[in-house]
N, C-alpha and C positions, 0 to 999 in steps of 0.2 A: 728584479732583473736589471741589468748594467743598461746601459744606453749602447753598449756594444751588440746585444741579443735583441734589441727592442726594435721590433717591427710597424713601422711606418707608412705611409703612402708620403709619397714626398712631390709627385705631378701626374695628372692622367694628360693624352695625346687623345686628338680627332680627327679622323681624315673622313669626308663628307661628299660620296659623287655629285658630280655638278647638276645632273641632269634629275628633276622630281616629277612624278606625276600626281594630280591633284586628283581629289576624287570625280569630279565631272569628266576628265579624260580619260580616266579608268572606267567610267559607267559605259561613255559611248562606245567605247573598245569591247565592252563586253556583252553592250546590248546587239554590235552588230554581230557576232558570232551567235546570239543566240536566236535573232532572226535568221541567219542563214540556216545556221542547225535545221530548226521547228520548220524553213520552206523547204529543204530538202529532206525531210524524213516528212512531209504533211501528211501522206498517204497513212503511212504506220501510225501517227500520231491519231487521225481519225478514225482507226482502226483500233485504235489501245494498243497495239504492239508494241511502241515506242512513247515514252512518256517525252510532255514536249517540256523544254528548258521553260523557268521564272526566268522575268530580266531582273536586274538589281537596279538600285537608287543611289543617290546619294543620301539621301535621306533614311533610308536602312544602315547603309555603310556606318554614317555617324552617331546613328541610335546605337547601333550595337557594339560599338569598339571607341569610339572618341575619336579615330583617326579623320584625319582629313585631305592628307596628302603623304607619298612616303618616296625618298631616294633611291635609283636603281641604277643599275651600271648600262644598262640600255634598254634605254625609254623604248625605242622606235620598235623593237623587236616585241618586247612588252606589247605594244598598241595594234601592232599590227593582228588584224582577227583573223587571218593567215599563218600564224608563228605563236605569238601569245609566249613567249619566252626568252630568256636575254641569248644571244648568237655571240659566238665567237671569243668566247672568256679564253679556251684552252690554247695551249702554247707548247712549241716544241722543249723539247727536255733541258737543252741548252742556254735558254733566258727562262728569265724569272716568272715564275708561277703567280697569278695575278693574285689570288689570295695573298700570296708573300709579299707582293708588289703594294698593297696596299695597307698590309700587316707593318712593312717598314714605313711608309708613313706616318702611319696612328704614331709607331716609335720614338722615329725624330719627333714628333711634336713634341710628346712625353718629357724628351732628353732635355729639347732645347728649353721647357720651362723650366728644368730643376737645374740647367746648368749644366748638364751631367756628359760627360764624354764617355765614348764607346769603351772607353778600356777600362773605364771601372764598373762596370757591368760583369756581372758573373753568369748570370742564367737567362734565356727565355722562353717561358711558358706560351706555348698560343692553344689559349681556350676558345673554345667557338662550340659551337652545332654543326658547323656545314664543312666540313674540312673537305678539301675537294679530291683527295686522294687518299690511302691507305697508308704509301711508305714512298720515300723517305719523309719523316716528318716536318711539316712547314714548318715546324720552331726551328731547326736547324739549318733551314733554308734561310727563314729570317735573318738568325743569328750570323751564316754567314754575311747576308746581305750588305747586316749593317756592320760587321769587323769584327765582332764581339768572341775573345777567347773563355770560352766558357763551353756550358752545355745545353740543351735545349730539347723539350719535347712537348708532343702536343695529347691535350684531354679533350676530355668531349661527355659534358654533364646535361648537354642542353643549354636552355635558356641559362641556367644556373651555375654555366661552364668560368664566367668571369669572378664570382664572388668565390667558388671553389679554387680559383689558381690563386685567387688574393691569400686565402687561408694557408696554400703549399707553400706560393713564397713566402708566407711571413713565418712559415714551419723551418724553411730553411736557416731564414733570418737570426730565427729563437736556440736552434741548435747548432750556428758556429759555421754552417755548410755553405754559407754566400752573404753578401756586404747587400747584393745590388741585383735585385730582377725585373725585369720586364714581364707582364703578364699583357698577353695582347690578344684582341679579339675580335679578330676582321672576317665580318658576315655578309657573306652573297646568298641571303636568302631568296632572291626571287629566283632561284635556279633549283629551288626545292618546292615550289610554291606553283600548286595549278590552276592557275590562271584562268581556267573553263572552269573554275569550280565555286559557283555564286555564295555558298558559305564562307568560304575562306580569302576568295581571290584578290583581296582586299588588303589584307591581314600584313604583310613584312616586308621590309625594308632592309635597303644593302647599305652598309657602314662599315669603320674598322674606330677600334678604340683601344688604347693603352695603359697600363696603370702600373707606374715604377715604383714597384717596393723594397724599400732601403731600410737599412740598420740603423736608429735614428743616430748615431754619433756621427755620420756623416752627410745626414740629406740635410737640404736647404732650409730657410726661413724660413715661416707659414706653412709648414708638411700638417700630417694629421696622424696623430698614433691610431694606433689600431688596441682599443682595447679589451677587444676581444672578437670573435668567432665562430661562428657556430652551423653547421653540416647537417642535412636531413634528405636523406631519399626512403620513398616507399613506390614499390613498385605499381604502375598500373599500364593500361594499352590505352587509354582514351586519348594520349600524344601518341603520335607513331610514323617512323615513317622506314618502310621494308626496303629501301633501295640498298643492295651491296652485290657482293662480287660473287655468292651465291644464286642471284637472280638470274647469270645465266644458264643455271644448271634444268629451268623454268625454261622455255621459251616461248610456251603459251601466254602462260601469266610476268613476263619482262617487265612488260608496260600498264602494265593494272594498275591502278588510283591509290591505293596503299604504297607505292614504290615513290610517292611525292609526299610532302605534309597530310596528315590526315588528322581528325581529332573529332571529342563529342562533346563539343564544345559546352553544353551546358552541365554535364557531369564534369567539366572540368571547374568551372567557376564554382560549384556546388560545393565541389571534394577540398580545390586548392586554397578557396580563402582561407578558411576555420584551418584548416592545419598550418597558412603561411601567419596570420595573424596570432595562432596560440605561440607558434614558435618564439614568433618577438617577442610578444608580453614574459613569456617565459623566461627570456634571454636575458629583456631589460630588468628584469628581479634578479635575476642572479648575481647582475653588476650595481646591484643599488639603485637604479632609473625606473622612474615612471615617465609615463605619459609628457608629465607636465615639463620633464626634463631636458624633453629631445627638441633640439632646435627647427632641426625638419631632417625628413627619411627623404631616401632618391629609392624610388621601386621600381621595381623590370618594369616595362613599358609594353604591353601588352594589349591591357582592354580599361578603359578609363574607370568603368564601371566597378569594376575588381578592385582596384585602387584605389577608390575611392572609399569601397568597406573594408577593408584593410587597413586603410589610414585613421577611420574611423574608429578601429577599434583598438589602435594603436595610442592614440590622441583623448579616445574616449570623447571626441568631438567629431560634429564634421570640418574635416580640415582644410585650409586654405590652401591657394596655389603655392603660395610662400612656403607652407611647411610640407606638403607633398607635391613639388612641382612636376609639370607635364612636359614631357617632350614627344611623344606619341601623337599628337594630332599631326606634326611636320614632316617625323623620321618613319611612323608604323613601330610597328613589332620589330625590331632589330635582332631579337634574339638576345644572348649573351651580355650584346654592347649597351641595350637599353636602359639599364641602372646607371653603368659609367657615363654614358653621355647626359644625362639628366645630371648626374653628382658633376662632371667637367663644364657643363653648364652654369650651375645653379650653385655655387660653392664659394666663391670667390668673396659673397659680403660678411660670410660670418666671420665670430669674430673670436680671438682665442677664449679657449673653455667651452667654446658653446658645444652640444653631442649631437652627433648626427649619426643616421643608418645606412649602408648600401646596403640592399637585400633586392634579391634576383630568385623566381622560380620558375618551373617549366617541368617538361615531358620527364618523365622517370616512375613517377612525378619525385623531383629534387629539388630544394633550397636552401640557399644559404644567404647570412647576415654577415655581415663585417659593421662591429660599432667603430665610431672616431670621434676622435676630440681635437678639437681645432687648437693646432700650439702656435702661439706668437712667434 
């Protein structure tokens, strides 16, 4: 393949809300709802009719996920045990859609490390889970944002949604169809996340992340080929979340606890490592790589636990923070964005030659790997 087909990452972009809640602020926020709860249903509660709420810990929180704090676009609504959710995201049709508003962020980061101006850009892709609308699609919204003469549409794989748009642009890449894309992945997850709900309420975090992939005959110094790819969904319901534009067809069940994140959490961990972990080892044999080969992988950022046997059995070691670093104790569960910001993070000291992994999975259940090789 020429260097004219040869697909690249050539810079990723991060855009980062200011405002984080740490786990102690999220405990108190949720243990006062669940006093108010349990004193105003006490009667039922004493009676069995009403089962009364657990409170949560910090100490639960961190045993079961690694997190420790996670970024949201509004704290105060978040805390408040009156609301328990972010207020005022949507916007008139006429200004910019806050997804898109922060979608163009992650971008310009992207651009301005590779150098790269708006006009040589062909395509963008906006992969997420959370897309906050149906149609017209935010890539186009994007796309016009930033000037971009091209095309633009958005997917939605899940957690798995960024490492799947890396695979289409470098598809484009390989067949002649585009020089230059944008894949970007800006996630307002706490606006799908129930907050009264002591399993999960914990769990994700709001981001936007970019990752420009170029034709390597034109990206920058220091890019990273991409060599190779590889795509896996099997269906299951233990991710799920029923909220859509048939829900009003319901208006008993609109607002039922399936219409927000839902999952079974331990059938997930059960089912997802051994098939995300066979997939690697599979992959890295097909391209000639073992274990001892990979300089360090950047994994969806989920639950540390997970990642940790996963890395394990990727490494055939347990692995260091260096070779499967963490960004989930700071950011949560991001969805989508959680492998790019780890790889945007943590990438920067290798050095050419060395092979690294993005690998991303989640609800479908779907995953996907993208290997790379560090080019001087």
């Amino acid at each position: 393949m020429s260097s004219q087909n040869h697909p690249v990452i050539s810079s990723t972009g991060l855009w980062t809300p200011p405002e984080s809640i740490s786990n102690a602020e999220l405990v108190e926020s949720f243990n006062a709802y669940v006093a108010a709860h349990n004193a105003e249903h006490a009667a039922d509660i004493a009676a069995e009719k009403v089962k009364a709420l657990e409170p949560s810990s910090v100490e639960f929180i961190e045993k079961a996920s690694g997190i420790k704090a996670r970024h949201v676009m509004d704290k105060d609504g978040v805390l408040d045990p009156a609301i328990m959710r972010p207020r005022d995201l949507e916007r008139p049709n006429d200004q910019l859609a806050i997804l898109a508003e922060i979608g163009v962020k992650a971008c310009q980061d992207a651009l301005a490390r590779a150098g790269r101006d708006v006009r040589d850009v062909d395509a963008v892709l906006c992969a997420c889970s959370n897309l906050q609308r149906a149609y017209p699609a935010v890539a186009v919204e994007i796309q016009d944002a930033l000037g971009i003469d091209g095309f633009g549409f958005d997917m939605n794989v899940a957690c798995s949604s960024a490492t799947f748009g890396i695979q289409t642009a470098a598809d484009f890449i390989r067949a002649g169809n585009a020089k230059s894309v944008l894949v970007v992945s800006p996630e307002i997850t706490s606006g799908h996340l129930n907050w009264r709900d002591r399993d999960s309420h914990f769990i994700f975090g709001d981001v936007a992340t970019a990752v420009l992939v170029e034709s390597a005959d034109i990206a920058p110094a220091n890019h990273w080929d991409i060599i190779g790819t590889k795509l896996k969904t099997v269906f299951s319901n233990n991710i799920r979340n029923n909220f859509g534009f048939l829900n009003r067809t319901d208006p008993a069940h609109r607002d039922d606890a399936d219409k927000l994140f839902i999952q079974e959490g331990r059938k997930v961990f059960k089912e997802v490592v051994p098939m995300v972990a066979a997939m690697i080892n599979e992959e890295m044999s097909k391209h000639g790589l073992a274990g001892e080969d990979m300089r360090r992988i950047w994994l969806h950022q989920a639950n540390a636990n997970m990642n940790r046997l996963i890395a394990q059995r990727v490494f055939g070691h347990e692995a260091s923070e260096d070779e499967s670093p963490t960004v989930l104790d700071t950011y949560a569960n991001t969805s989508s964005a959680g492998s790019i910001i780890a790889f945007h993070k943590n990438s920067d000291d290798l050095n050419a030659g060395d092979n690294g992994l993005i690998c991303s999975f989640g609800a479908g259940y779907s995953a996907g790997c993208v290997f790379v090789r560090k080019v001087a």
